[in-house]
VEXLUMLO-735851 format. One record per residue: x, y, z of N, C-alpha, C in turn; residue number from 1. Coordinates in nm, 2 decimals, decimal comma. Layout:
N
<<X Y Z> <X Y Z> <X Y Z> NUM>
...
# end
This chain:
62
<<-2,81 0,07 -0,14> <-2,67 0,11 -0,16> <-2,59 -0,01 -0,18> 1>
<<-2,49 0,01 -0,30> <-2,41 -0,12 -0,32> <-2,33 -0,15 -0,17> 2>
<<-2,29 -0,27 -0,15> <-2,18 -0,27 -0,09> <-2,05 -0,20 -0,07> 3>
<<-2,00 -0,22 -0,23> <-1,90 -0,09 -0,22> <-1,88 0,03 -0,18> 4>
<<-2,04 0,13 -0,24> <-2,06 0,24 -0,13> <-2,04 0,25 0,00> 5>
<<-2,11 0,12 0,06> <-2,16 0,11 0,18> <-2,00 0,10 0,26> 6>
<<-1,90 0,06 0,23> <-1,81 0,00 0,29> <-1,69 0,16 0,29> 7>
<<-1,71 0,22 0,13> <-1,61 0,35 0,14> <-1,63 0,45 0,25> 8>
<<-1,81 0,45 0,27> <-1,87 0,56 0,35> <-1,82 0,52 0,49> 9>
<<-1,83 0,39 0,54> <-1,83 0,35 0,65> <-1,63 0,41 0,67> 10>
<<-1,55 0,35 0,57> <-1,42 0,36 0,62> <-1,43 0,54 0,66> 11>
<<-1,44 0,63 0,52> <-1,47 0,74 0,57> <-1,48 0,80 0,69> 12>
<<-1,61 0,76 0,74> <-1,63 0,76 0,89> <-1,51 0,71 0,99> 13>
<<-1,48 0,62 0,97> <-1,35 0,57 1,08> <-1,26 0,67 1,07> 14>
<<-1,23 0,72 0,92> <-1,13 0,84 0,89> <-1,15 0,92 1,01> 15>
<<-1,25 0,99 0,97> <-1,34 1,12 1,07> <-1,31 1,08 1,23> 16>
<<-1,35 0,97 1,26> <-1,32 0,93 1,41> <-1,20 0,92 1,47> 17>
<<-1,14 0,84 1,38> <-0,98 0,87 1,42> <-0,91 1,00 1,45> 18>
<<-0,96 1,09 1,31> <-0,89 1,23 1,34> <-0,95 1,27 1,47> 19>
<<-1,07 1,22 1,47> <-1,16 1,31 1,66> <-1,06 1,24 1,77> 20>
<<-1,00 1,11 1,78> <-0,95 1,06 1,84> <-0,81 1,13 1,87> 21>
<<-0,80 1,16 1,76> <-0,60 1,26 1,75> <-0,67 1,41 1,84> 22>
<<-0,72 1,48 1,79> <-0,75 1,62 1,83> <-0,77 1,56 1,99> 23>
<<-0,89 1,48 2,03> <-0,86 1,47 2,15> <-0,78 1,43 2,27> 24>
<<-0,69 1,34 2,22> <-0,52 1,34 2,21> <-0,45 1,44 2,30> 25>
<<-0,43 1,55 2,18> <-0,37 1,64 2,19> <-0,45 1,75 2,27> 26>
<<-0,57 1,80 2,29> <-0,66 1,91 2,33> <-0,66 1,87 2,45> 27>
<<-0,66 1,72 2,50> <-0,75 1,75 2,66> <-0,90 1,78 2,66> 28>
<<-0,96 1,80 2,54> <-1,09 1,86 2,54> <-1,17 1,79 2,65> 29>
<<-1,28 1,81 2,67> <-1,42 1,74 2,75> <-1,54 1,84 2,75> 30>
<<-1,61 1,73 2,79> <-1,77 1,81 2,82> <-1,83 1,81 2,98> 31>
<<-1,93 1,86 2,99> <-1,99 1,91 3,11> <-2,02 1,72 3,14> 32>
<<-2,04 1,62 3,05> <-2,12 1,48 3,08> <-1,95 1,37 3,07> 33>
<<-1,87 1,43 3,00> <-1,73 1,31 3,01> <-1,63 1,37 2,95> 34>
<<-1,52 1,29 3,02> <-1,43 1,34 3,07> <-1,29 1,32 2,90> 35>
<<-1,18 1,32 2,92> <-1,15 1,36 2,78> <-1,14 1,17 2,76> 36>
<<-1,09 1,10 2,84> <-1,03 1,00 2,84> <-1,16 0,91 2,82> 37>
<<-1,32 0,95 2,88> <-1,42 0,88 2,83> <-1,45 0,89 2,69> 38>
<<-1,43 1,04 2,61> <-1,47 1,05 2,52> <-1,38 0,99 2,39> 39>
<<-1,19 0,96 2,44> <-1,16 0,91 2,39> <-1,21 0,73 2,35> 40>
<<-1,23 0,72 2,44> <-1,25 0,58 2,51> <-1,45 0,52 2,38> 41>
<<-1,53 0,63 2,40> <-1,66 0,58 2,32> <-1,60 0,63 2,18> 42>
<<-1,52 0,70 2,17> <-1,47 0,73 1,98> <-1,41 0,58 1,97> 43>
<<-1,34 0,54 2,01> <-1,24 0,40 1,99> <-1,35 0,29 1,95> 44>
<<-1,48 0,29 2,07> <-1,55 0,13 2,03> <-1,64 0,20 1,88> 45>
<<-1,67 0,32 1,88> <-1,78 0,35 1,77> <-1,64 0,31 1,66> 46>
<<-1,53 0,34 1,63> <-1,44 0,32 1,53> <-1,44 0,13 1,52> 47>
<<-1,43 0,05 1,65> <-1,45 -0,07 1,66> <-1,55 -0,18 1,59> 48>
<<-1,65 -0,08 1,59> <-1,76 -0,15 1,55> <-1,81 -0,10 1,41> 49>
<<-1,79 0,04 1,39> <-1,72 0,03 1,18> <-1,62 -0,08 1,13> 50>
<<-1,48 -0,08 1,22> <-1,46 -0,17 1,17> <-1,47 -0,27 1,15> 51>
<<-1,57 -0,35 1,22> <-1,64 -0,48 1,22> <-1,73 -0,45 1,11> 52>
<<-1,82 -0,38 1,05> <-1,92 -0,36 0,94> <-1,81 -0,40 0,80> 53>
<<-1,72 -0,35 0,81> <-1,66 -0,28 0,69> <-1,61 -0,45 0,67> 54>
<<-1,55 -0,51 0,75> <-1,47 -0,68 0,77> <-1,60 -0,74 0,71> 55>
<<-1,71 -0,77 0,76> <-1,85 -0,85 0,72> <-1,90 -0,77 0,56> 56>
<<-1,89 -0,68 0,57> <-1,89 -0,65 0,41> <-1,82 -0,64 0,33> 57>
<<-1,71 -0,72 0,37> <-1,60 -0,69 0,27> <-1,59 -0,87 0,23> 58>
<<-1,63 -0,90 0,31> <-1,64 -1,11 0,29> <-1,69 -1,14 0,17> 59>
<<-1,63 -1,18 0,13> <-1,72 -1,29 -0,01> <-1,80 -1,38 0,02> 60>
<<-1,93 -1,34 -0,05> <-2,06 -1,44 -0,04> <-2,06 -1,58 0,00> 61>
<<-2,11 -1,66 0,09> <-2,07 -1,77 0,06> <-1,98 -1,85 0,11> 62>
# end
């Protein structure tokens, strides 16, 4: 997969996480394993660490 793909799909993704981040925001949601504030809390580093992929692939060679 080119880079470029690799870099749109990833933002994408951060798209998608962010919005899970807003709905849980607003909802209060949780699960039977974590709490809303944990779940907010593992959406943020997984969004963290896209955006670290997306920075190293977006570098120019060299």
């Amino acid at each position: 997969m080119l880079p470029e793909n690799r870099i749109k799909r990833h933002e994408e993704t951060v798209a998608r996480l962010k919005e899970d981040i807003d709905w849980l925001h607003e909802t209060g949601f949780w699960t039977d394993i974590a709490s809303n504030a944990d779940l907010i809390e593992a959406n943020e580093k997984v969004v963290a660490h896209y955006v670290s992929l997306v920075r190293e692939l977006s570098r120019v060679p060299g």
